[in-house]
N, C-alpha and C positions, 0 to 999 in steps of 0.2 A: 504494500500500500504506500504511496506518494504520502510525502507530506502534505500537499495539497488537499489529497483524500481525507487526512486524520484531521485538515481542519472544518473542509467541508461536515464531515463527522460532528463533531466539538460543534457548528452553530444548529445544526440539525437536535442535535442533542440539549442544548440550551433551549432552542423554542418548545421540545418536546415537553421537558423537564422543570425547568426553574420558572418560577413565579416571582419577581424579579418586584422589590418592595416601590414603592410610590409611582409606578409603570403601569400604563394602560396596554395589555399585554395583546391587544387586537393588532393596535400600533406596530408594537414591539417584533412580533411573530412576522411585518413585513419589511423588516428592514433586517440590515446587513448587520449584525452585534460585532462590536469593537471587542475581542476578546484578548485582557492583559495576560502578557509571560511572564512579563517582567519588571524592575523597577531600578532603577538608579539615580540618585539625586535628586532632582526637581522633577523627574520624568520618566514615564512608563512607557514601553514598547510592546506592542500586539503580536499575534503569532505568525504576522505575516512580517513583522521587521521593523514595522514603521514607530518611530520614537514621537512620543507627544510630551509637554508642558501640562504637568500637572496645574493648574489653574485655580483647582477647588480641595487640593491636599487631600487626595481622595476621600472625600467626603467631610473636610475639617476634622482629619486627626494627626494629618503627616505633618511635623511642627521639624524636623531635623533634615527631608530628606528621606528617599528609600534608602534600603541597604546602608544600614549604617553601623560600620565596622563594631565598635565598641559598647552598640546594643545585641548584634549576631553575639556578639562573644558572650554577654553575660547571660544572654537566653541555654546556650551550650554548657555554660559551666554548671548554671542551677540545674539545667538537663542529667546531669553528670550525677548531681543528688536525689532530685526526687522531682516530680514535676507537678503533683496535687497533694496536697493532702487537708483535709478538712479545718476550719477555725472554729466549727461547734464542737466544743469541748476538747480542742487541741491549739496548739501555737503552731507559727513560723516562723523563720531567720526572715525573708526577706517580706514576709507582712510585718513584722516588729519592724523591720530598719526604715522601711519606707514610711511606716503612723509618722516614725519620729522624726525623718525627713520633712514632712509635710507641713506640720504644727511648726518646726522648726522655721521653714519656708513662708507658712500666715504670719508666723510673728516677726518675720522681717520685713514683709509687706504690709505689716500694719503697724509699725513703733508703737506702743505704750496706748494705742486705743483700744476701747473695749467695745463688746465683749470680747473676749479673748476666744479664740478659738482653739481645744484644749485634747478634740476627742474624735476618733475618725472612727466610722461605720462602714466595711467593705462591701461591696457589689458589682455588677457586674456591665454595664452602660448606662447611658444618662436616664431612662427613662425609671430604671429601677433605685440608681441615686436619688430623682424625686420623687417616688414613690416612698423610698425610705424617708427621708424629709418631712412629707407628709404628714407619715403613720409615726413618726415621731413628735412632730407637733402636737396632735390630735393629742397621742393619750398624753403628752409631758402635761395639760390643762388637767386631763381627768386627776391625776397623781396629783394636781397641786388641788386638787380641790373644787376647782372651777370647771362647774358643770355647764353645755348647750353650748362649746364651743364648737361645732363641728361643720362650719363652713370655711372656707378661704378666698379673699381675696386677691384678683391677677388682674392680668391686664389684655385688654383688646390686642388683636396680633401677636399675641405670645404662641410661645411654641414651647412644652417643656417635656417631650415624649410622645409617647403611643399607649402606654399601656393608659388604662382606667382613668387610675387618677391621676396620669399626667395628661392625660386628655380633658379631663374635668377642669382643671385650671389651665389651660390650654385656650385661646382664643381667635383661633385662623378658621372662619367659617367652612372652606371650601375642605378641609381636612378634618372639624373636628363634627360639625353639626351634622353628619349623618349617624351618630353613637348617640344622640343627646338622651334618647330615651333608656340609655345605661349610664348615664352619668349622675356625679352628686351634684348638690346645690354648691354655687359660690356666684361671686359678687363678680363683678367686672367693670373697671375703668378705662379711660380712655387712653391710650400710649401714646406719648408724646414724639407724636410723626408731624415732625413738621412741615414736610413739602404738600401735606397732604391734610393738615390741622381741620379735626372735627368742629372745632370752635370759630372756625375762620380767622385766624389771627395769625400774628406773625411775633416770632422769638426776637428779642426781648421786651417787645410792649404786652407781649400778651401775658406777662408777669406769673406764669406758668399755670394759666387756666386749668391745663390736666390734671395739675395737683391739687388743685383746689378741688377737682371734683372728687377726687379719690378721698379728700378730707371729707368731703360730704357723706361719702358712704361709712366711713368709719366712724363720723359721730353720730352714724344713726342704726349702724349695725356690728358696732366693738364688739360687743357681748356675745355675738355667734362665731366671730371672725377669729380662729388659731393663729395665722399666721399670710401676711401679704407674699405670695411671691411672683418674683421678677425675675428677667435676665438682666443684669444690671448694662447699662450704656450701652447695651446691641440688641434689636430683636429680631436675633438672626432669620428664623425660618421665616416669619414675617416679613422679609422682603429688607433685611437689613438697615432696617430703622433705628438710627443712631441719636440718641436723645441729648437734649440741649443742657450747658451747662446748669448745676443746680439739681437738677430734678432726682437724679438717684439719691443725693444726701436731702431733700427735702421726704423723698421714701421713708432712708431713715431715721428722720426726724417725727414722722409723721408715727413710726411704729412705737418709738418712746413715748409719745405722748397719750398714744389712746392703748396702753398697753400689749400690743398684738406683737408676734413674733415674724422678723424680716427673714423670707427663706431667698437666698440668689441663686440663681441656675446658672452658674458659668459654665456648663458642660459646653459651650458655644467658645465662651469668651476667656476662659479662664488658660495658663500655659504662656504667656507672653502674647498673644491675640492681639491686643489693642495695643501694646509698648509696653504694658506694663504685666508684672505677671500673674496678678488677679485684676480684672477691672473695676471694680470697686475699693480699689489702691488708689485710682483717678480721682474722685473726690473722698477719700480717707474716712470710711466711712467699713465697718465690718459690722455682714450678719449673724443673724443668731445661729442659721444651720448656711452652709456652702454646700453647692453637688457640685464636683469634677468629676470629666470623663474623657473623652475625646483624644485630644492630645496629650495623655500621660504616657501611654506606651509609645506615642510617637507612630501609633495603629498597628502596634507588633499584635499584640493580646487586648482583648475585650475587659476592662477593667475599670470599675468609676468608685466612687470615695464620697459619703456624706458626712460632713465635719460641723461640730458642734461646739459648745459651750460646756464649762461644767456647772453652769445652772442649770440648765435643759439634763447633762449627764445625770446629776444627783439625782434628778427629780424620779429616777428608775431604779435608785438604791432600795431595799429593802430586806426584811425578812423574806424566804423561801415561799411559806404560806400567804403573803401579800398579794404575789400575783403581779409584781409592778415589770417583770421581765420585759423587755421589748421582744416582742415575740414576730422575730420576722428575719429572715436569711436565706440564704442562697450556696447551690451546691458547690459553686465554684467562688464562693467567698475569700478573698484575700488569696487565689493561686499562687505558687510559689513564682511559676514561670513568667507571668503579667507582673509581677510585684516585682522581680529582678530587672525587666525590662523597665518598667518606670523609674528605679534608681539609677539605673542607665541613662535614661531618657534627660533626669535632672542634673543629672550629672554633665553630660552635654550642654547644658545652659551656661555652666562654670566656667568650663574647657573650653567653648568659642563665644563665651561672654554674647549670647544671641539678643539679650536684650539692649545689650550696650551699641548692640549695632541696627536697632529699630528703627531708631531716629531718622538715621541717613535714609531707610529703605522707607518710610513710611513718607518723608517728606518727596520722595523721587515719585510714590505712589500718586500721592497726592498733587502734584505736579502733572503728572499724565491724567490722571481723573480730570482737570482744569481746563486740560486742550480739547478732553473727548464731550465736556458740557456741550460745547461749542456744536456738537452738531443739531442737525435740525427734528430729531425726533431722539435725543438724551435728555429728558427731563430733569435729569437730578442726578449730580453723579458726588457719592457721598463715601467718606473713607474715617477707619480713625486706626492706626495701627497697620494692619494687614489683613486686613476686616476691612471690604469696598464694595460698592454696588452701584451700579449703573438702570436706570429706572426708565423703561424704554414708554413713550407719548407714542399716540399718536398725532396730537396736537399741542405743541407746545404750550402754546399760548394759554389754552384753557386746561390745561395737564390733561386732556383727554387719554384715556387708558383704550390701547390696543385692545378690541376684544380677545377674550379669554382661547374663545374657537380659533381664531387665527394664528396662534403658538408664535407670537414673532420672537420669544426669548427663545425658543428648541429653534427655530431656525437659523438667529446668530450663533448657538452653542452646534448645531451642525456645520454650517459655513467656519468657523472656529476648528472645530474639528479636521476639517477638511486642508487644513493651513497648518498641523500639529499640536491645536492647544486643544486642552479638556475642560469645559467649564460645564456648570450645570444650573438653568437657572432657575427660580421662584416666578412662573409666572412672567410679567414680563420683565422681569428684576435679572438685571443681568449678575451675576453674584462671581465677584472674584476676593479667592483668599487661599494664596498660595502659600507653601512651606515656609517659615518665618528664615531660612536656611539658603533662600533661593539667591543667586548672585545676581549683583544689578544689572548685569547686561541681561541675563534671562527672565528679569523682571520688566526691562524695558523693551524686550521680544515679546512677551508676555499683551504689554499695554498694548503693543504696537499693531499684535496680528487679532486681537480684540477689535480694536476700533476699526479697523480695516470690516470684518467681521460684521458688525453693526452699521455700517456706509452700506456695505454690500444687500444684508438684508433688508433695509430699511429702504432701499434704492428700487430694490425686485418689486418693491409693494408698487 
């Protein structure tokens, strides 16, 4: 059999077989599937040869780079010991070294602010981080005493998962409102999307109308409300809505005051993402519970982390017969082999000082987002970090949005495609957030064969 054969094989066998997650698989089954071999640096090659620009780090976890030396190695050597072993009612070397990495790592992204972040809960992706988040809130009220807490507050355009109740505080119509009739109650505010402002106003006279509405629901339904959560300063799936100064520390201003607990979802944001290596370092501001996921292995292993307080921790202290257990884990809790790779992964941030060199690549970013406003169906072209998005009009003037049916974002990310870069978009949200790793000429390859991309399909119309 030709190699040609074994790959004709391989796409035959994908249409037959995989079910292929946020894919309209009618679509899917007629087109020609991009299948990776391979990966090196900023870039993945297909099994026919062709090398592409990771664009979207496949899928916002690749924060180093494929193949990278000094994470192979330390997946091999825990290989060499043991590759699972359970943390219900056992330990491990490298889930003990990474807790203490972590906490070690919020308390230098946060100096001397509280709450302190003191306590790490393992699992296994973002959706299961806030899920734990959650089901930690919830009962940390019941233990203190405080009964009829059992809603939460989010926000419009949020995105914090798939499962249940990350779909419950989840707020992207087009993803989450076909589940609604499995969903719990919670509260919903407005996200502070500027280009697109529910209030009609514009940052900074509109003196952050958002937040005021979100005060309004909290002075009027504290008492049911556990805990607000957010993805702080990005809402990524949401079409990469980056919020205006102020508003995440007025969040957490806003949770002091009416007592409720601040939960962030950096599973998006968190790992160096925006320049900084928590986003909520940006205005110095730490919550009650953190979920990371995403970019801790660097997308070696599936592995996310819910971090806590030891107010929140105590409150599950007790006698045996109390019942105050957190009764919730997973089989592949704290893996040896995802836990090695994440100390690796942070260890990397040390060795080529990745955040020290943000500045330079974020302002270069930001620089090519400026030229590509400029064309005539870029509505909004918005970056903070390595975190960018491009917001395709079909009329500028009045931000008319491309209808839905017309796919004009899969047609720049196929034209894109077609030129070696891989992007993927939201809608008509063009969404670029490559390896924070990436060199700036391949960064400015990157912006280049994008806009190109965008002229192209914008032009066809």
């Amino acid at each position: 059999m030709s190699y040609l054969d074994e790959i004709r094989l391989l796409e035959e066998s994908d249409k037959r077989y995989i079910w292929h997650p946020f894919t309209q698989m009618k679509d899917w089954t007629g087109e020609k599937p991009v299948i990776i071999a391979e990966g090196r640096g900023c870039f993945l090659k297909d099994v026919h040869g062709k090398w592409y620009l990771d664009g979207v780090s496949s899928l916002w976890v690749n924060i180093h780079g494929h193949r990278k030396q000094e994470i192979d190695n330390a997946i091999r050597e825990q290989l060499d010991k043991i590759a699972h072993s359970t943390l219900l009612g056992l330990a491990n070397i490298p889930a003990i070294k990474l807790a203490e990495r972590l906490i070690g790592l919020t308390d230098k992204s946060f100096p001397g602010l509280t709450p302190r972040l003191s306590k790490v809960f393992y699992s296994d992706n973002g959706s299961t981080a806030v899920e734990v988040a959650l089901k930690m809130a919830y009962q940390y009220w019941l233990h203190k005493g405080v009964s009829g807490r059992n809603s939460f507050l989010s926000l419009k355009n949020g995105y914090h998962g798939d499962t249940l109740g990350a779909v419950s505080v989840g707020g992207i119509e087009i993803f989450h409102s076909t589940f609604s009739p499995l969903l719990f109650k919670t509260h919903k505010a407005s996200s502070p999307y500027c280009y697109r402002c529910g209030f009609s106003k514009t940052f900074p006279e509109c003196s952050l109308a958002c937040l005021k509405e979100m005060e309004e629901i909290l002075k009027n339904h504290s008492p049911e409300i556990a805990a607000v959560v957010i993805e702080p300063l990005v809402q990524a799936a949401g079409g990469m809505i980056i919020w205006p100064e102020g508003y995440l520390k007025g969040v957490r201003e806003l949770c002091n005051a009416y007592d409720v607990l601040l939960i962030a979802d950096e599973v998006a944001t968190g790992f160096g993402r925006t320049g900084k290596m928590f986003a909520c370092a940006h205005e110095s501001i730490v919550p009650d519970i953190m979920c990371l996921s995403k970019g801790i292995t660097n997308g070696y292993l599936p592995l996310a982390v819910t971090l806590t307080t030891d107010n929140v921790y105590n409150a599950f202290l007790g006698e045996f017969r109390d019942l105050k257990t957190f009764f919730h884990g997973h089989s592949y809790t704290g893996n040896p082999l995802a836990c090695a790779a994440a100390l690796a992964c942070l260890e990397i941030f040390e060795q080529e000082n990745t955040l020290q060199h943000m500045e330079q690549k974020s302002a270069l970013l930001a620089d090519k987002l400026r030229d590509i406003s400029g064309l005539l169906h870029a509505g909004d072209a918005r970056s903070i970090g390595l975190m960018a998005a491009i917001e395709l009009v079909e009329d500028k003037s009045s931000k008319r949005a491309y209808p839905w049916e017309e796919k004009m974002g899969w047609k720049v990310a196929f034209n894109a495609r077609e030129t070696g870069v891989l992007i993927r978009p939201l809608g008509n949200v063009i969404v670029i957030m490559p390896p924070l790793g990436i060199r700036d000429d391949d960064l400015n390859l990157l912006m280049d064969l994008i806009k190109k991309s965008i002229i192209t399909a914008t032009e066809r119309k």
